[in-house]
C-alpha positions in Angstrom: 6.5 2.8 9.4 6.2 1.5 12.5 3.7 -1.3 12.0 3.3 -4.2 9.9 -0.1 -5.0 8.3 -0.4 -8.8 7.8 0.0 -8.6 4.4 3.8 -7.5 4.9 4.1 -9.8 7.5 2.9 -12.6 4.3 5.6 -11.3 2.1 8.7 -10.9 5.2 7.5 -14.6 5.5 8.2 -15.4 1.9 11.3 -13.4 1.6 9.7 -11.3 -1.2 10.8 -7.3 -1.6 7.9 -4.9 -1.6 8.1 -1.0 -0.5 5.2 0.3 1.7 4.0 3.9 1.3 1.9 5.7 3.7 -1.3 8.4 2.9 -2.3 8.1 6.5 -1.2 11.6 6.8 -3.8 12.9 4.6 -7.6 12.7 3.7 -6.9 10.1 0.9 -9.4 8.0 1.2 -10.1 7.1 -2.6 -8.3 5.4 -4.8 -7.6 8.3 -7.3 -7.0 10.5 -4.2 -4.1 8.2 -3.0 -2.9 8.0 -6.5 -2.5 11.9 -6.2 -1.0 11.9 -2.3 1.5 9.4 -4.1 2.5 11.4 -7.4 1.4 8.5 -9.2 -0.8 7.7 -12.3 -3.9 6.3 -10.9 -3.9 3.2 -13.7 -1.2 2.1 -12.0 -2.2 2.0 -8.4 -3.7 -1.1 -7.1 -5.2 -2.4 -4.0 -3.9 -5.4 -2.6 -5.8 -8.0 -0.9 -4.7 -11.1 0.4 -6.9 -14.3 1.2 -6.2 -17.5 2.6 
């Protein structure tokens, strides 16, 4: 990936791990459809949003 959203700029900040994962590739747009693009169950795919 060659950006960083400012969310992963947050966490770099912190020192906390994460992995990023991209579905900009695709026509994902849904939750349950990036669930799919991922291979993963869609119960266990969250959104993440970060206030100040």
């Amino acid at each position: 990936m060659d950006y960083k959203t400012n969310v992963m700029r947050l966490l770099d900040q912190k020192k906390i791990p994460y992995e990023s994962y991209s579905y900009a590739d695709t026509d994902a747009i849904s939750g349950t459809a990036v669930a799919e693009v991922l291979g993963e169950n869609p119960a266990q795919v969250f959104k993440t949003l970060v206030g100040q």
